[in-house]
MMTF fields as JSON, N, C-alpha, C and O atoms, coordinates in Angstrom:
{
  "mmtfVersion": "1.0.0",
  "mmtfProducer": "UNKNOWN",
  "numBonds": 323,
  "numAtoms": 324,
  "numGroups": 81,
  "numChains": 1,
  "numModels": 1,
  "chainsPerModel": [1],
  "groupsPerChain": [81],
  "chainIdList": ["A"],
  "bondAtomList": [4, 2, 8, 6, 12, 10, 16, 14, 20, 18, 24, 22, 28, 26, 32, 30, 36, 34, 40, 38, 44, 42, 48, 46, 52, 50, 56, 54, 60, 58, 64, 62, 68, 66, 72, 70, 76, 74, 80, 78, 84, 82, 88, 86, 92, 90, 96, 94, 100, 98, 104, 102, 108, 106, 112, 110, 116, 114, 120, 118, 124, 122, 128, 126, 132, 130, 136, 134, 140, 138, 144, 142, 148, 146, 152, 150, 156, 154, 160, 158, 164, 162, 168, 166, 172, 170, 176, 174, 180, 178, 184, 182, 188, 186, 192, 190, 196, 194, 200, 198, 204, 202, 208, 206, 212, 210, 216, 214, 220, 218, 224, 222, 228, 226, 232, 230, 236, 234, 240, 238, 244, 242, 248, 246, 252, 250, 256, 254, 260, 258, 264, 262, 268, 266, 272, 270, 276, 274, 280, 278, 284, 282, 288, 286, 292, 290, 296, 294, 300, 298, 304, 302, 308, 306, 312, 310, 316, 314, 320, 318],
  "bondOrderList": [1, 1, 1, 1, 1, 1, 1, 1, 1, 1, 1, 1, 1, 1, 1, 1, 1, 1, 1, 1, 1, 1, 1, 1, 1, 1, 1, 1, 1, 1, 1, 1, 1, 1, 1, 1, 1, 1, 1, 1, 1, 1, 1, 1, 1, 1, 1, 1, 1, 1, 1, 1, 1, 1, 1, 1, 1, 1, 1, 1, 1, 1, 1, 1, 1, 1, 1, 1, 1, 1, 1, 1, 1, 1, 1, 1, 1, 1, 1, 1],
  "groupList": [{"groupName": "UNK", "atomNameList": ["N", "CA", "C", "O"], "elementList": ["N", "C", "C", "O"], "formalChargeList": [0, 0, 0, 0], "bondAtomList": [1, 0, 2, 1, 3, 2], "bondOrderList": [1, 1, 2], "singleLetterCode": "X", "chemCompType": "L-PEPTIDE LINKING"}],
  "groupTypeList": [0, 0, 0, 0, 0, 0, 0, 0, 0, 0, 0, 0, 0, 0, 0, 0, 0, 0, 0, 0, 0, 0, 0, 0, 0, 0, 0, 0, 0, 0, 0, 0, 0, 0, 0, 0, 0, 0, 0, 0, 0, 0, 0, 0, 0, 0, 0, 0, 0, 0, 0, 0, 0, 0, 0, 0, 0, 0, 0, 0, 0, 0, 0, 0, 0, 0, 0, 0, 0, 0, 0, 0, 0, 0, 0, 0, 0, 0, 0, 0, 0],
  "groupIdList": [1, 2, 3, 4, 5, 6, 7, 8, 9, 10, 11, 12, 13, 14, 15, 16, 17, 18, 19, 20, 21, 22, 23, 24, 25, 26, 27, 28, 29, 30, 31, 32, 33, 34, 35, 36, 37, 38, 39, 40, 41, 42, 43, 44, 45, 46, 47, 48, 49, 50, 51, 52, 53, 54, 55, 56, 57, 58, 59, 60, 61, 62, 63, 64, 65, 66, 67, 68, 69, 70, 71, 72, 73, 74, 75, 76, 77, 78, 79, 80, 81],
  "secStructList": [7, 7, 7, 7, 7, 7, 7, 7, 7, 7, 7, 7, 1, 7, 7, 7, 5, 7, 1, 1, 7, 6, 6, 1, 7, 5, 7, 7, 2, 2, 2, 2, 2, 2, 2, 2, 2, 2, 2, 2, 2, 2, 6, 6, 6, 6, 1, 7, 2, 2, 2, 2, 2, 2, 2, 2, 2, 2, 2, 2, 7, 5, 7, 1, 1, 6, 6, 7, 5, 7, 7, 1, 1, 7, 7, 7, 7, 7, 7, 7, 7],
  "xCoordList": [128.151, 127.786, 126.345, 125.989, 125.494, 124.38, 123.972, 124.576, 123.087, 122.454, 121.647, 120.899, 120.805, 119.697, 118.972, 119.407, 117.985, 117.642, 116.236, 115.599, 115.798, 114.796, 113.496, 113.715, 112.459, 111.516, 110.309, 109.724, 110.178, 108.728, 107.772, 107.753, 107.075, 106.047, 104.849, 104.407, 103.906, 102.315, 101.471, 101.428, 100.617, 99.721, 98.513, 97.442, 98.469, 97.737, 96.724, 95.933, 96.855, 95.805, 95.512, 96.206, 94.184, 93.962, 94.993, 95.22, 95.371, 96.066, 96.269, 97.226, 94.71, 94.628, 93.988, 92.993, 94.569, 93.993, 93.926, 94.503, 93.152, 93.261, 93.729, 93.88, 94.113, 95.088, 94.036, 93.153, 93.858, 93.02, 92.393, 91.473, 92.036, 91.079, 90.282, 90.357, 89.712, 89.32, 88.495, 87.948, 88.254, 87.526, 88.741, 88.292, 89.992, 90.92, 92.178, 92.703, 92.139, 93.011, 94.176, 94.415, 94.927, 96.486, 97.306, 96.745, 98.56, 99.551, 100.335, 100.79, 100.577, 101.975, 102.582, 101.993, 103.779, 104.913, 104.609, 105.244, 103.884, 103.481, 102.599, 102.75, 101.549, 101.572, 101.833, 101.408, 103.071, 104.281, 104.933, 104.85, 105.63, 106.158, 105.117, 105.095, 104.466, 103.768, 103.964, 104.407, 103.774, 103.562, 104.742, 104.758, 105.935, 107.248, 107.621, 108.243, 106.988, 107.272, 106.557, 107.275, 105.274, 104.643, 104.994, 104.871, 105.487, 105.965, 107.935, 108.4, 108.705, 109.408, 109.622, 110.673, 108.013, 107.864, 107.695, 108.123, 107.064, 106.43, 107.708, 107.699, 108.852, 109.756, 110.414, 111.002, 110.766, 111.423, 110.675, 111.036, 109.628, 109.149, 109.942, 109.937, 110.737, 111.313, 112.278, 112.743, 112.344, 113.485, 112.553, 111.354, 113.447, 112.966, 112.37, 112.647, 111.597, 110.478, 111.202, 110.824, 112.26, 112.634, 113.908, 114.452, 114.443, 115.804, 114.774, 115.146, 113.374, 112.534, 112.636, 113.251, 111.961, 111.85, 112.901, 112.697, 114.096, 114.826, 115.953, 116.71, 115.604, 115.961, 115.184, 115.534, 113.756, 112.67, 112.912, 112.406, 113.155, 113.571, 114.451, 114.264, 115.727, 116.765, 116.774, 117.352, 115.686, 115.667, 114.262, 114.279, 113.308, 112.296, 112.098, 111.045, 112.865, 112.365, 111.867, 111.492, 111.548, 110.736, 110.421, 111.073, 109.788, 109.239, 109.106, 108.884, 109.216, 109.354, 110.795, 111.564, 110.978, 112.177, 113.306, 114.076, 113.37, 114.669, 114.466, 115.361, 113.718, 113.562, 113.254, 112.787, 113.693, 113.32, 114.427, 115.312, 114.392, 114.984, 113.949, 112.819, 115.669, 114.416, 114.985, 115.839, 113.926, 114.057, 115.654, 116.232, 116.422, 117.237, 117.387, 118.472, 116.407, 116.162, 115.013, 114.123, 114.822, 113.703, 113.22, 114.029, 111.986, 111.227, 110.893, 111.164, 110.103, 109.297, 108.58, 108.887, 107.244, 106.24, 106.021, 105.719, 106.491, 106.04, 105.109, 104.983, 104.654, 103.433, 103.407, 103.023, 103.572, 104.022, 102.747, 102.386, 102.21, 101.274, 101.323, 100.367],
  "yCoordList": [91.361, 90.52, 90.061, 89.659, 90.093, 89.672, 88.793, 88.677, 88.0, 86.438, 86.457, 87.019, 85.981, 85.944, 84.876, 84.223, 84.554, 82.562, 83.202, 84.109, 82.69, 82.425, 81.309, 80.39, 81.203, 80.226, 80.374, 81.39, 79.482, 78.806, 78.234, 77.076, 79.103, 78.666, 78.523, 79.514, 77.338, 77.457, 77.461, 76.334, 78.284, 78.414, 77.227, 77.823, 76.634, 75.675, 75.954, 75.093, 76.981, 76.841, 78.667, 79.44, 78.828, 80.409, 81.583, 81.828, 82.026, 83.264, 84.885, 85.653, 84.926, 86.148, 87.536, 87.585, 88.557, 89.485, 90.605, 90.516, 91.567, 92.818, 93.656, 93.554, 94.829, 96.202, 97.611, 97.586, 98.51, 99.317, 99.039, 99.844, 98.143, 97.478, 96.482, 95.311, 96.787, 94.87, 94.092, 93.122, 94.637, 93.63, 92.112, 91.119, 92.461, 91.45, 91.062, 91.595, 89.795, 89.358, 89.497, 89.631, 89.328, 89.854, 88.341, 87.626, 88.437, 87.714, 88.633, 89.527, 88.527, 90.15, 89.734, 89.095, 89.876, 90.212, 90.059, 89.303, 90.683, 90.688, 89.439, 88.992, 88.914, 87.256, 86.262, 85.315, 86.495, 85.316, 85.55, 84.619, 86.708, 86.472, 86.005, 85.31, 86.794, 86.049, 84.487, 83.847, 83.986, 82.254, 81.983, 81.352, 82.24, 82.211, 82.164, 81.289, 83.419, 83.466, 82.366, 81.432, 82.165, 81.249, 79.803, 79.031, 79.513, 77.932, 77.588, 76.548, 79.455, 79.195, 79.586, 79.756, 79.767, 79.507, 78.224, 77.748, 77.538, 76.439, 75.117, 74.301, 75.268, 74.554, 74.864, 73.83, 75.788, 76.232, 76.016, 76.694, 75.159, 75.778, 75.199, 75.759, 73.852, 73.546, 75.127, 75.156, 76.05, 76.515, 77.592, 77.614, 78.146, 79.304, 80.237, 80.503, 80.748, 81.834, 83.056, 84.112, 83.06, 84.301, 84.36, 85.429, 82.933, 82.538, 82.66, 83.38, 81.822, 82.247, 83.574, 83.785, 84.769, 85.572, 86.037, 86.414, 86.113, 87.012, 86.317, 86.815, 85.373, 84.833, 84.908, 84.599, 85.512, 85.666, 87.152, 87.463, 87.835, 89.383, 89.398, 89.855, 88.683, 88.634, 88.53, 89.06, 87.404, 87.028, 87.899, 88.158, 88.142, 88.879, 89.927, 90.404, 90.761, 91.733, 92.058, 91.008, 92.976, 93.68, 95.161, 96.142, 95.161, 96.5, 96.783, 95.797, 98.097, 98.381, 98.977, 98.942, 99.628, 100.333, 99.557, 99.944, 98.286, 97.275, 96.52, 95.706, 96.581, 95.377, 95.692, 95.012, 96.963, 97.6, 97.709, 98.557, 96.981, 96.389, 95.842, 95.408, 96.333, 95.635, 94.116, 93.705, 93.303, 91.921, 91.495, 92.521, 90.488, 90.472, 90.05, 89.962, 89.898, 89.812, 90.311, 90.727, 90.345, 91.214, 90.521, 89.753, 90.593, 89.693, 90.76, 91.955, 90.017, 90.614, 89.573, 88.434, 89.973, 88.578, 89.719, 90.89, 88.181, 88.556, 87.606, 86.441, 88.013, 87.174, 86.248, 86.971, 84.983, 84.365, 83.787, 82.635, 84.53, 83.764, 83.314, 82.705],
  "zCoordList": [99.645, 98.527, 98.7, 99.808, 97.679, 97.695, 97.045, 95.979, 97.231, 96.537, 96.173, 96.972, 94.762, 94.413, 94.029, 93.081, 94.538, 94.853, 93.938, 94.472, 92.56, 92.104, 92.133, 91.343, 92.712, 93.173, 92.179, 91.803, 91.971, 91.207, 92.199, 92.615, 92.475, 93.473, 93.074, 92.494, 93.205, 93.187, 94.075, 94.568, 94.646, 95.472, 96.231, 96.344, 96.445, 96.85, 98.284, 98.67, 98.822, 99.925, 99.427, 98.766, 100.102, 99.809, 100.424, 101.609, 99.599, 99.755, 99.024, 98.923, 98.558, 98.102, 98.528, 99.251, 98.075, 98.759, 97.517, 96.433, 97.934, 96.402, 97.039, 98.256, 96.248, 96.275, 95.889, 96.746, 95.178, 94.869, 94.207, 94.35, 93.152, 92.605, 93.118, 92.743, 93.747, 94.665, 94.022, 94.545, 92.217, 92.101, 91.046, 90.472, 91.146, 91.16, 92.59, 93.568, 91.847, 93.547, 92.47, 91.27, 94.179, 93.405, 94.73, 95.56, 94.367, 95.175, 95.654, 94.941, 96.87, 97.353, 98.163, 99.035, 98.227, 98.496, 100.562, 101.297, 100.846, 102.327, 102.941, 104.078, 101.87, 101.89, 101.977, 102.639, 100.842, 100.995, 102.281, 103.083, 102.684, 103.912, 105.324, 106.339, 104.648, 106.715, 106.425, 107.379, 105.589, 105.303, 105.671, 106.728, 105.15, 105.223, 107.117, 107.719, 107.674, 108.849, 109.264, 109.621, 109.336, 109.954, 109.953, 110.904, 108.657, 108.666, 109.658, 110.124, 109.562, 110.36, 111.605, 112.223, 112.046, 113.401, 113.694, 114.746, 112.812, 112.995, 113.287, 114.208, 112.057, 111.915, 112.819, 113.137, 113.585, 115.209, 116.405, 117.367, 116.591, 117.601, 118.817, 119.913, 118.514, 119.97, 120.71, 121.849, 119.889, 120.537, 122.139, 122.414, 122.68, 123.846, 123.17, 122.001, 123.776, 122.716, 123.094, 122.588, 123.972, 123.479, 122.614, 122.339, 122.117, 121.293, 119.818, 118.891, 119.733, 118.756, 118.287, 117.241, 119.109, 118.95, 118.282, 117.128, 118.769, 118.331, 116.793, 115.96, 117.03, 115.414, 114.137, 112.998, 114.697, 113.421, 113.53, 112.453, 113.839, 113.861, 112.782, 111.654, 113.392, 112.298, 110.944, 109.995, 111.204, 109.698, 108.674, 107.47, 109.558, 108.981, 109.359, 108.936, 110.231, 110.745, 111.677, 112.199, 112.374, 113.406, 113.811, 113.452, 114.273, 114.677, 116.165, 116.868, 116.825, 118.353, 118.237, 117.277, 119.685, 120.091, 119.596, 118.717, 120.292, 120.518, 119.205, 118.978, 118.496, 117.594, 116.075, 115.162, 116.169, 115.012, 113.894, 114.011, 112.97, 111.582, 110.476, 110.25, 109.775, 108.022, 108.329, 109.114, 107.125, 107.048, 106.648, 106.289, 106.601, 106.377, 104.534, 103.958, 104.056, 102.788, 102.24, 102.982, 100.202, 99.841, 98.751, 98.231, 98.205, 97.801, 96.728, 96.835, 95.405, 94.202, 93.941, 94.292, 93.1, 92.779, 91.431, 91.205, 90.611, 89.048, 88.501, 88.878, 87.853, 87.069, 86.038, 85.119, 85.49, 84.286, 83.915, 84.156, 83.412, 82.464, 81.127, 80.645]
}
């Protein structure tokens, strides 16, 4: 069974980057997550860095021999103007 959580988000600190056009910025999908990861590193940090580690795998993914999985969820960024 799968869940689908819709978010209204506004940007407030810089977070843009361009795609093959660089002379427009875009919002992506790989942005939002690092932020995502980073604030739940941030909100974890009391734990053991290697109980860390392996709970941000879970939840976002990883890469390497042992650690290699998709995220445990998937993201789209649409545009509402």
């Amino acid at each position: 069974m799968s869940e689908t959580i819709i978010c209204k988000c506004r940007v407030v600190t810089p977070m843009f980057s361009s795609g093959a056009d660089q002379t427009k910025c875009e919002i992506r999908v790989p942005e939002i997550k690092a932020s995502m990861r980073f604030w739940w590193r941030a909100a974890n940090s009391n734990l053991k860095l290697d109980e860390l580690k392996r709970k941000e795998t879970l939840i976002f993914g990883g890469s390497g021999d042992k650690e290699a999985r998709k995220s445990a969820f998937t993201m789209r960024v649409e545009s509402y103007r």
